[in-house]
VOLOBA-773447 format. One record per residue (C-alpha): y, z, x; residue number from 1. Coordinates in pm, whole numbers, plus 32768, in hexadecimal, padded with zeros to 4 digits. Example, Ala and Ser with C-alpha at 12.3 -4.5 7.8 and 13.67 -1.06 7.14 Angstrom:
<nodes>
<node north="7E3E" up="830C" east="84CE" resi="1"/>
<node north="7F96" up="82CA" east="8557" resi="2"/>
</nodes>
This chain:
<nodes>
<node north="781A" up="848A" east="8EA3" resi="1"/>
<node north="77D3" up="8593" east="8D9D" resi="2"/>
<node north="76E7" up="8525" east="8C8C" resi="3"/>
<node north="77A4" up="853A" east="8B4B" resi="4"/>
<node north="7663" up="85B2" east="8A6B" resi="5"/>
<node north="7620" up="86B1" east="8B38" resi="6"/>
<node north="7797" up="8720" east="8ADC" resi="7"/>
<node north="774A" up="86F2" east="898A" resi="8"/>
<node north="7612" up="87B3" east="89A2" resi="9"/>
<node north="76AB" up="890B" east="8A55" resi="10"/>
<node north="779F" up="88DB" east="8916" resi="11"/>
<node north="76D1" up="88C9" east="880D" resi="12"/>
<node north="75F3" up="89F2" east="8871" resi="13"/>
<node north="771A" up="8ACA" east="88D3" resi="14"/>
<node north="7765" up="8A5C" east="8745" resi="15"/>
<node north="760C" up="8AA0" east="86AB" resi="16"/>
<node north="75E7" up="8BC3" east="878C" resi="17"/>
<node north="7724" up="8C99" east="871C" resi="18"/>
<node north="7794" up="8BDA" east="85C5" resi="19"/>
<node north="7653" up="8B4E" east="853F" resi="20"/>
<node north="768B" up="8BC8" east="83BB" resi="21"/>
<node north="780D" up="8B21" east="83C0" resi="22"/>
<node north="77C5" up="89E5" east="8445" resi="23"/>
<node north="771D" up="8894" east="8372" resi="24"/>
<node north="7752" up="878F" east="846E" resi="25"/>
<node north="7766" up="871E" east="85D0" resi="26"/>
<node north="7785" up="85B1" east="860D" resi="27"/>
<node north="7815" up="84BE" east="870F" resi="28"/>
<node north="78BA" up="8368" east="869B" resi="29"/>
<node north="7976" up="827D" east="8778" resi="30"/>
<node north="790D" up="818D" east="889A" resi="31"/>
<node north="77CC" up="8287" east="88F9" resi="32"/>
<node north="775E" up="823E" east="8773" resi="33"/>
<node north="779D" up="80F6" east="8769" resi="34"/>
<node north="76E6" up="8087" east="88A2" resi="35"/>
<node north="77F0" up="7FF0" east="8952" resi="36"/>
<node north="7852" up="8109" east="8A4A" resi="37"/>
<node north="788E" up="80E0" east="8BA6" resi="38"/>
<node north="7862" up="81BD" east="8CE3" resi="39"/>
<node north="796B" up="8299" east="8CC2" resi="40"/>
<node north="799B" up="8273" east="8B49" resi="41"/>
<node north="7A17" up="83D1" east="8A8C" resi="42"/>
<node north="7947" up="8462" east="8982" resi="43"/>
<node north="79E2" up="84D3" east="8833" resi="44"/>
<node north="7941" up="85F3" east="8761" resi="45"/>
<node north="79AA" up="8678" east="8604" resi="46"/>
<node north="7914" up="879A" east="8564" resi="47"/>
<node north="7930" up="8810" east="8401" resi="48"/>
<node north="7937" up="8958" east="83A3" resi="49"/>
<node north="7877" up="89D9" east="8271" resi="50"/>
<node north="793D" up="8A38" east="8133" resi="51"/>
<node north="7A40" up="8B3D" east="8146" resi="52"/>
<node north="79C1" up="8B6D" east="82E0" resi="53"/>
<node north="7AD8" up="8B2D" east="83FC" resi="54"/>
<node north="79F6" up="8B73" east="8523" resi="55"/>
<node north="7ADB" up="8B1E" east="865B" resi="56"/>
<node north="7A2F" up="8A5F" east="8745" resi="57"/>
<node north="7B1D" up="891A" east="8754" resi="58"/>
<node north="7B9B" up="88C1" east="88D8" resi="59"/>
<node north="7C00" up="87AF" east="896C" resi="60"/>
<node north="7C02" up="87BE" east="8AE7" resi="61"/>
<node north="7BA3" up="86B0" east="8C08" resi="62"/>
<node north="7A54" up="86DE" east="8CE5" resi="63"/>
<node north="7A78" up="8623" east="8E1C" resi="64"/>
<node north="7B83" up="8592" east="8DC5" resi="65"/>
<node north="7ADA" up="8515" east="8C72" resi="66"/>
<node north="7B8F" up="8537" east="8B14" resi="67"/>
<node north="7ACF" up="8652" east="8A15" resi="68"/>
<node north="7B66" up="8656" east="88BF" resi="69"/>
<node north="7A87" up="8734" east="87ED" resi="70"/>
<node north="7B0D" up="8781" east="8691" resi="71"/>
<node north="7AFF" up="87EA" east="851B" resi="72"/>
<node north="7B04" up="8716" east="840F" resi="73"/>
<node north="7ACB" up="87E2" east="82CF" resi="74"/>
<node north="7A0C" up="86FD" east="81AC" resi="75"/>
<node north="7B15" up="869A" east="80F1" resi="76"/>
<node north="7BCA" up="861B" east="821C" resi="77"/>
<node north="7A96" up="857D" east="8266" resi="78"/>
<node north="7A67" up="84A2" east="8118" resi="79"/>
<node north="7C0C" up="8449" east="8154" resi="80"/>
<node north="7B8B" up="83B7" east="827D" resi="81"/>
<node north="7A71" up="830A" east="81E5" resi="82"/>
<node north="7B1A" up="827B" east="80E6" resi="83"/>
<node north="7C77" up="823F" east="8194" resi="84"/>
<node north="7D62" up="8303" east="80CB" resi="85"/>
<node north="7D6C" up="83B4" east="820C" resi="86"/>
<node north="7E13" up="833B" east="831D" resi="87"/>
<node north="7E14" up="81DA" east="8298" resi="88"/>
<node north="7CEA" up="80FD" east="8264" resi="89"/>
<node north="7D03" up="800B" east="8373" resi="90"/>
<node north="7C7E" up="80E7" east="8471" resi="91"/>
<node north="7C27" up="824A" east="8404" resi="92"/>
<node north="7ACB" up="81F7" east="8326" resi="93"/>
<node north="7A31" up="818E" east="8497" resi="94"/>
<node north="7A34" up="82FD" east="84D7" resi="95"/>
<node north="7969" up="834C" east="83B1" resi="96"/>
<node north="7878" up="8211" east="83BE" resi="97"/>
<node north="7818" up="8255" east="8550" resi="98"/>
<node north="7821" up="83F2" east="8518" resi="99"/>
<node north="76A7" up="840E" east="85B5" resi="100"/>
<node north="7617" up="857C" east="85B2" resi="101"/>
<node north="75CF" up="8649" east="86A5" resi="102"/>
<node north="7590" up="8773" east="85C3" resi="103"/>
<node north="756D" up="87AE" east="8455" resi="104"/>
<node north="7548" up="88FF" east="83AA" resi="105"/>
<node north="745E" up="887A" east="82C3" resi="106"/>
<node north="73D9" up="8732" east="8212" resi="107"/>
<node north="7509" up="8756" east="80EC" resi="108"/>
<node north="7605" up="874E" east="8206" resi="109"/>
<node north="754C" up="85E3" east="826D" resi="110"/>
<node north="752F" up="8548" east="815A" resi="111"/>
<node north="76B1" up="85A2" east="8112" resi="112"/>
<node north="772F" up="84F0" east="8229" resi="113"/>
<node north="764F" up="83D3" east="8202" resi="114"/>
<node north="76D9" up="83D3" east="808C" resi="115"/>
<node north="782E" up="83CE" east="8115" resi="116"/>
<node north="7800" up="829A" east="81D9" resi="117"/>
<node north="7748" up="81D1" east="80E5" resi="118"/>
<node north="7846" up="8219" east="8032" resi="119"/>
<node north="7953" up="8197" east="8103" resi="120"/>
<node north="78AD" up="8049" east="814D" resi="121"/>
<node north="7866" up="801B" east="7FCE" resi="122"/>
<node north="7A12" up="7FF7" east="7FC7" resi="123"/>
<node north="79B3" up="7EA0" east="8063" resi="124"/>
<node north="78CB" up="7DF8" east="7F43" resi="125"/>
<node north="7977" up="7D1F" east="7E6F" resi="126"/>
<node north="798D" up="7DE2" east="7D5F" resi="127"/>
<node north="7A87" up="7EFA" east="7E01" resi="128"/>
<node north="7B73" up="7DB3" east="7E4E" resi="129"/>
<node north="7C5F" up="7DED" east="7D13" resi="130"/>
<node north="7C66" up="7F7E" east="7D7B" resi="131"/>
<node north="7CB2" up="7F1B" east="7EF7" resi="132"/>
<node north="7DAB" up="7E19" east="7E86" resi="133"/>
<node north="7E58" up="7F19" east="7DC3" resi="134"/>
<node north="7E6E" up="7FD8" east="7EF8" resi="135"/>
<node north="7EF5" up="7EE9" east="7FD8" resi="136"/>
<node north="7FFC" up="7EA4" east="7ED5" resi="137"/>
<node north="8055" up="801F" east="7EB0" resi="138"/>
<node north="8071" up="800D" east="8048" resi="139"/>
<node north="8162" up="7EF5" east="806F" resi="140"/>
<node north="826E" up="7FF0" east="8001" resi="141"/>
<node north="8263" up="8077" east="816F" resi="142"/>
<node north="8242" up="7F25" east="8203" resi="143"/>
<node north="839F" up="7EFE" east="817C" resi="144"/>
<node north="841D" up="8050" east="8190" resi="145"/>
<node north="83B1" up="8034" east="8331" resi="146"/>
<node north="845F" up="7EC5" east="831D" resi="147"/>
<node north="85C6" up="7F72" east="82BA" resi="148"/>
<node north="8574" up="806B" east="83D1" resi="149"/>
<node north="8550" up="7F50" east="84B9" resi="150"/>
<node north="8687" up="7EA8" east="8475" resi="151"/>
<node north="8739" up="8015" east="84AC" resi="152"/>
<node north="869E" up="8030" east="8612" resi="153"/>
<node north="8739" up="7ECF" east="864F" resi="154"/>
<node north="889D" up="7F90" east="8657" resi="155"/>
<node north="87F7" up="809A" east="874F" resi="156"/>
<node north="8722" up="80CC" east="887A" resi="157"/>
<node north="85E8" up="7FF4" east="8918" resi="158"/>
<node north="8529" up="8126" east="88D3" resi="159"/>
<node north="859B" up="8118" east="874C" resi="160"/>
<node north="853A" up="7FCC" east="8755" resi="161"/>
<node north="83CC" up="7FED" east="87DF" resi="162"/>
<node north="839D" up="811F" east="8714" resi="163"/>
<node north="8414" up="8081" east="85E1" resi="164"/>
<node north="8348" up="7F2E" east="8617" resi="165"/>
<node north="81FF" up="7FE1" east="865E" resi="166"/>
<node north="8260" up="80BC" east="8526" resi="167"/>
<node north="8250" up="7F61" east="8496" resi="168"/>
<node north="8153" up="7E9A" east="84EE" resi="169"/>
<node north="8030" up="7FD1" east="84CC" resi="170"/>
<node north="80AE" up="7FD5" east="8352" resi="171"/>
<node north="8095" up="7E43" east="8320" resi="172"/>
<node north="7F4B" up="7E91" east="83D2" resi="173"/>
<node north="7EDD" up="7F95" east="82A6" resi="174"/>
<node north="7F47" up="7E91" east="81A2" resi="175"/>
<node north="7E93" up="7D68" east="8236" resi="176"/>
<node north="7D24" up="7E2A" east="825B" resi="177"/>
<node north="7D63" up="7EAC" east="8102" resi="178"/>
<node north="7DAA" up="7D40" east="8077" resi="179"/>
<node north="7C84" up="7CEB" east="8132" resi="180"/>
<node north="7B80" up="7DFE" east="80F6" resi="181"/>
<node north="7B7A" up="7E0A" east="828E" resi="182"/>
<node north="7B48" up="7F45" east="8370" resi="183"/>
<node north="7B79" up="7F45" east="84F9" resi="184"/>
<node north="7A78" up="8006" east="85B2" resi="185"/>
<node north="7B63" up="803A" east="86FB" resi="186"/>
<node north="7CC8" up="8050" east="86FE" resi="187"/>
<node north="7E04" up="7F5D" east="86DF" resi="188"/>
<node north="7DDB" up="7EC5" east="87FD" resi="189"/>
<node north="7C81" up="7E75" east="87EE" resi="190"/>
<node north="7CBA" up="7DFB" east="8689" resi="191"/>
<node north="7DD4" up="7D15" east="8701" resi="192"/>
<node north="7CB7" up="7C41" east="8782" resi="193"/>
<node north="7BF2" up="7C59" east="862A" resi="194"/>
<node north="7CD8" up="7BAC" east="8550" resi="195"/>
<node north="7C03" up="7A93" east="84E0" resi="196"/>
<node north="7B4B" up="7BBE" east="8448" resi="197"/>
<node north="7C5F" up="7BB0" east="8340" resi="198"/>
<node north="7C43" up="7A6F" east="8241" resi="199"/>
<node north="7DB1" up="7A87" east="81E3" resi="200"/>
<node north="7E6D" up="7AC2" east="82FE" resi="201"/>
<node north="7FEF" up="7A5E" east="834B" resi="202"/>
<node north="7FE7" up="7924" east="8418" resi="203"/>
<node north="802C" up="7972" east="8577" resi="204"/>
<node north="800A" up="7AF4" east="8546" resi="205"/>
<node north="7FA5" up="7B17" east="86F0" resi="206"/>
<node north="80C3" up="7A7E" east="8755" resi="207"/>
<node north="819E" up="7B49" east="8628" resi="208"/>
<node north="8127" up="7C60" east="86BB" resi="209"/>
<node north="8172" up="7C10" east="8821" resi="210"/>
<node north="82C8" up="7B9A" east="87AC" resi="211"/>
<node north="830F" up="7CF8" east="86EA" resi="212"/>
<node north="8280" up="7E09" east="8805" resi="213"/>
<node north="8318" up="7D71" east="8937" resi="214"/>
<node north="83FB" up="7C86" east="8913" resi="215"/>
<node north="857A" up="7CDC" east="89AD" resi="216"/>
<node north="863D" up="7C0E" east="887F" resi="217"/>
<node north="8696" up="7D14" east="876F" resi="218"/>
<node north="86E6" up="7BA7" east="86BB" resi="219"/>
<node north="858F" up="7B32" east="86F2" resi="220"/>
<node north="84AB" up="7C4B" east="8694" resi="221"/>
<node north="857A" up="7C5B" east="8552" resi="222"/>
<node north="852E" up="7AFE" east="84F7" resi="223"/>
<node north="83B7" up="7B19" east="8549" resi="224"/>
<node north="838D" up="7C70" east="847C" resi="225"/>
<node north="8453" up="7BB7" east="8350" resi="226"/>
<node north="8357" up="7AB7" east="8350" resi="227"/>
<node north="8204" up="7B6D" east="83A4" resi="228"/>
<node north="8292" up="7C74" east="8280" resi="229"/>
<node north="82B5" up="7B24" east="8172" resi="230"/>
<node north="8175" up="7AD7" east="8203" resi="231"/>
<node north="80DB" up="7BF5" east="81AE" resi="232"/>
<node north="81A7" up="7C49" east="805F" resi="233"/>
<node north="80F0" up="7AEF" east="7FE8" resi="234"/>
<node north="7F90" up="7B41" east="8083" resi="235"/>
<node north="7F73" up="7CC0" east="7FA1" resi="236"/>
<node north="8022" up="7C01" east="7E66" resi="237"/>
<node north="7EF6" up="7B17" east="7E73" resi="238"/>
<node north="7DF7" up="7BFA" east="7EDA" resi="239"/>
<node north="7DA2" up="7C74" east="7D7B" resi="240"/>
<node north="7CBD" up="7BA7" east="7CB7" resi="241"/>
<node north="7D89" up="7AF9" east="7B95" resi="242"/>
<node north="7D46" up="7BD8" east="7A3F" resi="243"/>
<node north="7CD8" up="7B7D" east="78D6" resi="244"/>
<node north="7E2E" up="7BB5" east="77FF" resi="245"/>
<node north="7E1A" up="7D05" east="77B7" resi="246"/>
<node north="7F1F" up="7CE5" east="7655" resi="247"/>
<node north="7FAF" up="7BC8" east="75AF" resi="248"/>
<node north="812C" up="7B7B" east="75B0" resi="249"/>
<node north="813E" up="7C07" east="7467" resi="250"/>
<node north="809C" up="7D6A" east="74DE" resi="251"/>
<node north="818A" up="7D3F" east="7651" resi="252"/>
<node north="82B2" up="7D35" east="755B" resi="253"/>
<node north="826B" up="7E22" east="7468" resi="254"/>
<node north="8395" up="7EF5" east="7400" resi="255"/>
<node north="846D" up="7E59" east="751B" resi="256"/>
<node north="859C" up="7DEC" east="7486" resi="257"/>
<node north="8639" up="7F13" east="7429" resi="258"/>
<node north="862D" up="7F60" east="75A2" resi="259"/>
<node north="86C6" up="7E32" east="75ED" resi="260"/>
<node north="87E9" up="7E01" east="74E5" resi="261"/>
<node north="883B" up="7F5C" east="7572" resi="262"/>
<node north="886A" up="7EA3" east="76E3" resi="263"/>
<node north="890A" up="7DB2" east="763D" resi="264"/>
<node north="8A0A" up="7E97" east="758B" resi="265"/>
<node north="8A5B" up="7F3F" east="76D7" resi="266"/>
<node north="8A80" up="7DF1" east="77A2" resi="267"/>
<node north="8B93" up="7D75" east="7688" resi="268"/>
<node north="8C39" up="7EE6" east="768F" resi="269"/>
<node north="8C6B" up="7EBE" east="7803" resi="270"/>
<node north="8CCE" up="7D72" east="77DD" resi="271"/>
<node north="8DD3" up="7DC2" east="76EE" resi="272"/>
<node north="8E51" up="7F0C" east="77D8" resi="273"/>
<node north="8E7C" up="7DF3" east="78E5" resi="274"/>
<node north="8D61" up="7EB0" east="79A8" resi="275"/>
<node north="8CAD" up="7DAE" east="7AAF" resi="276"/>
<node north="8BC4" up="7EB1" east="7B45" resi="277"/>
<node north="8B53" up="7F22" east="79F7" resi="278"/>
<node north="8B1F" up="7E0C" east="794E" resi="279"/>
<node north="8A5C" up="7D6C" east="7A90" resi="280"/>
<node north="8967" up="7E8D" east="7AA3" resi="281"/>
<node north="890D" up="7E6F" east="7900" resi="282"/>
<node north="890C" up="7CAF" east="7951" resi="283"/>
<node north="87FE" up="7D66" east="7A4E" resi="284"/>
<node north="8779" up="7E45" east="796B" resi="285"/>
<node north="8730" up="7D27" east="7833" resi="286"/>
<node north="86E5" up="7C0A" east="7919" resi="287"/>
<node north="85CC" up="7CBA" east="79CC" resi="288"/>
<node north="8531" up="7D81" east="78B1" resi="289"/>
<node north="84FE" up="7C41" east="7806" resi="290"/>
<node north="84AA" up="7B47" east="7982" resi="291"/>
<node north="83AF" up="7C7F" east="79A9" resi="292"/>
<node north="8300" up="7C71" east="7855" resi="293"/>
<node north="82FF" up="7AE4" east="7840" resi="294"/>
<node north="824B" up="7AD9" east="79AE" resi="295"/>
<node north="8174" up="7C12" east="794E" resi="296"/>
<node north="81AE" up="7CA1" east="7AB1" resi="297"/>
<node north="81B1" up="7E15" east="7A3B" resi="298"/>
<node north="8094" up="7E54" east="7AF0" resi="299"/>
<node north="8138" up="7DD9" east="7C54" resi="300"/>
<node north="81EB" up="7EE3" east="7D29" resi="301"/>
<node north="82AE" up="7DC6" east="7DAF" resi="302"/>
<node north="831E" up="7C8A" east="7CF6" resi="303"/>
<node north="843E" up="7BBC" east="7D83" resi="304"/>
<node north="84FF" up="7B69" east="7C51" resi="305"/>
<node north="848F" up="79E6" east="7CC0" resi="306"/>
<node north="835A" up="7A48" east="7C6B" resi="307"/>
<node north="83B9" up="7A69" east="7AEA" resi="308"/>
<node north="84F4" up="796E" east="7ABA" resi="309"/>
<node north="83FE" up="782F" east="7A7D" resi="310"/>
<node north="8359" up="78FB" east="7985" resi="311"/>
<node north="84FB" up="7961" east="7906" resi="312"/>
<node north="858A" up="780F" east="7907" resi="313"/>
<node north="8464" up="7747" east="7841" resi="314"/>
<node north="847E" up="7844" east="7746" resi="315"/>
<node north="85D7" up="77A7" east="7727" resi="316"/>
<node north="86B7" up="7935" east="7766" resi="317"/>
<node north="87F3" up="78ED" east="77F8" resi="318"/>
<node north="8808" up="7987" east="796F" resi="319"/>
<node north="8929" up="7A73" east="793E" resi="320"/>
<node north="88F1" up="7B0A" east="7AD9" resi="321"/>
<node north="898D" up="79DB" east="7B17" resi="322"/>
<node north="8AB1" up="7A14" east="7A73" resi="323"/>
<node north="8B07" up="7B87" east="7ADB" resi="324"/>
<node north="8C10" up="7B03" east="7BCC" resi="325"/>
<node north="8CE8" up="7A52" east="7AF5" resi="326"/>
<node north="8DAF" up="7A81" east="79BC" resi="327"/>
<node north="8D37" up="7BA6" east="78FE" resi="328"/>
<node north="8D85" up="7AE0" east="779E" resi="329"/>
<node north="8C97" up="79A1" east="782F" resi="330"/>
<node north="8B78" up="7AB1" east="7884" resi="331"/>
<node north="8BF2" up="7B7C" east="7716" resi="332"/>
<node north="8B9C" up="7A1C" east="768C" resi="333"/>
<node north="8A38" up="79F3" east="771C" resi="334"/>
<node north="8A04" up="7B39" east="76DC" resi="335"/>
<node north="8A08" up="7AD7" east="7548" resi="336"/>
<node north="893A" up="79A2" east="7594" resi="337"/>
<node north="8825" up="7A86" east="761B" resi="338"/>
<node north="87F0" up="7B60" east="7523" resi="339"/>
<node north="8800" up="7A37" east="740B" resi="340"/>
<node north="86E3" up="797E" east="74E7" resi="341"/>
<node north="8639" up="7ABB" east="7535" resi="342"/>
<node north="8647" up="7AFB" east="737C" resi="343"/>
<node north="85BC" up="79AF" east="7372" resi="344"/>
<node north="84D6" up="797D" east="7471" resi="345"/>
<node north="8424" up="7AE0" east="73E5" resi="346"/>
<node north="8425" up="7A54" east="726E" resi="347"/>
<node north="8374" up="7932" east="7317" resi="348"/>
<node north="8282" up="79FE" east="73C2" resi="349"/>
<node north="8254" up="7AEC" east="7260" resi="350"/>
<node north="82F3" up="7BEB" east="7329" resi="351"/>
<node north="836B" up="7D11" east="7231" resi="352"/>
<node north="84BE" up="7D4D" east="727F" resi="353"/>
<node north="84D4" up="7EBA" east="71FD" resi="354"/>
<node north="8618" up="7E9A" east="715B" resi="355"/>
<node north="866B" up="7F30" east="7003" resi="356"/>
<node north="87A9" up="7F2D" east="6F55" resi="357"/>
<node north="874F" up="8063" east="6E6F" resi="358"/>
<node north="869C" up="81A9" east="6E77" resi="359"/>
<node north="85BF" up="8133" east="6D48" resi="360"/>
<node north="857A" up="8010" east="6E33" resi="361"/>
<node north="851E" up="80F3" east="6F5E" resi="362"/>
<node north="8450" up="81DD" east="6E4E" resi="363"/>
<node north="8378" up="80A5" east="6DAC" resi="364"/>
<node north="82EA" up="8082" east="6F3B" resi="365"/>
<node north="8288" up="81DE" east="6F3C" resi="366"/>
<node north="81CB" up="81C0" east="6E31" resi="367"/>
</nodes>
């Protein structure tokens, strides 16, 4: 069986021999770096070409049968990996951590890679959690954009299906090691049995997964990705550490009524042009500006609107959503009910409401 160093070796002089100036790095990562490989285990090289250099020396090829992949990852691409914003973080900073060198151009190069990996572990101390957390709640938007894909597949083939539900569950993946500060030094199915690596983790993810890649009910799978997905949309929303209020409910409502008497004004006009779509979107419009601002969830990508409505109905707002499907003149009438609550709930609050009756009013404030 060929020895896979001595492989490495005929590549890495052929390298230094004809390209020595354009190259900075050689390394190896994978199961050879990590210890764990096995007789006939692959080896995977990188190199890194110097800046503004494109020496060609990339291959991939097989050796007795063995798997070769030897190629360029520029520095940038490198410090994507490191860091994750590259090919995801679940998986793609192992490449970086477990890079070991087999040739360096000079010391600088060294200590740049070994820069680049502290660096990428340092995203696990506790004091990157509210920047991680922020990223796993940016990366829930595929989770659910790969969901709606799933549910499509449903109506096509078993291939759609499995492509669509591994299209899922290696996004949910990204979002959970994010939430969790977690990396995987192999790949998916390896970290399948790591889970317990993961804190907060849905309940039952193994058999989820099973459930989602293989089972034959379209039915089934649908019902397990709904619930690892709610499992997972609650997992990122609690993953960022809770935040000193940043502005007081006089500084979140500062020069919002205006905005919102102009909602107002357009929910009543469509009321009164017996418009039901129109006036539903502007009940939209003014219900959730105002659920939004009560439950401070600005900063949240994704906030079910039950996620703000205990905040809306203590503060005593009448819910007009739940009126946008009967009489126009019953929603009309809530509509005027809101806005004299919303008047008086901001007086309350000494909430200016920015409303002049005359341009020598409007001119005193400027002065």
């Amino acid at each position: 069986m060929v020895n896979v160093f001595e492989v490495a070796d005929l590549l890495v002089s052929h390298a230094g021999a004809h390209y020595g100036d354009e190259v900075d790095l050689i390394a190896y990562y994978g199961s050879q770096s990590r210890g764990g490989a096995r007789p006939g285990s692959d080896l995977d090289l990188f190199y890194t070409p110097a800046e503004g250099k494109n020496p060609l020396i990339g291959r991939t090829f097989l050796l007795d049968g063995l798997l070769f992949d030897f190629w360029a990852l520029r520095w940038e691409t490198l410090e994507g990996f490191a860091t994750g914003t590259l090919r995801g973080w679940a998986f793609a900073p192992a490449l970086v951590r477990q890079a070991t060198p087999l040739y360096v151009r000079s010391p600088e190069q060294a200590d740049r890679l070994a820069r680049l990996q502290e660096q990428s572990r340092a995203l696990e101390a506790p004091e990157h959690r509210p920047k991680m957390a922020d990223r796993a709640q940016k990366s829930f938007a595929r989770v659910l954009e790969r969901l709606g894909a799933l549910r499509l597949a449903t109506h096509a083939s078993r291939a759609d299906i499995t492509h669509a539900a591994w299209q899922l569950l290696s996004s949910v993946w990204e979002c959970l090691a994010l939430a969790n500060q977690v990396t995987f030094e192999r790949g998916f199915n390896r970290a399948l049995s790591e889970t317990r690596r993961m804190a907060a983790r849905p309940a039952q993810l193994e058999a989820l997964v099973r459930t989602i890649s293989t089972s034959p009910d379209a039915e089934g799978i649908l019902r397990a990705a709904d619930e690892l997905v709610v499992a997972v949309y609650r997992i990122q929303r609690d993953s960022k550490p809770a935040q000193p209020v940043a502005l007081t409910t006089r500084e979140r409502f500062d020069q919002v009524y205006p905005e919102m008497k102009d909602i107002v004004r357009k929910l009543l006009a469509a009321c009164d042009a017996g418009d039901p779509v129109a006036a539903s979107l502007e009940a939209f419009s003014l219900q959730s500006d105002i659920a939004s601002m009560l439950a401070d969830t600005s900063d949240r990508p994704f906030a079910p609107y039950q996620e703000q409505s205990a905040a809306f109905a203590e503060a005593g707002f009448p819910d007009l959503m739940a009126l946008v499907s009967g009489p126009l003149d019953a929603l009309a009438e809530a509509a005027r009910r809101f806005d004299a609550h919303l008047r008086a709930w901001l007086g309350a609050h000494d909430v200016d409401l920015c409303e002049f009756a005359t341009l020598d009013e409007l001119r005193d404030t400027l002065c």
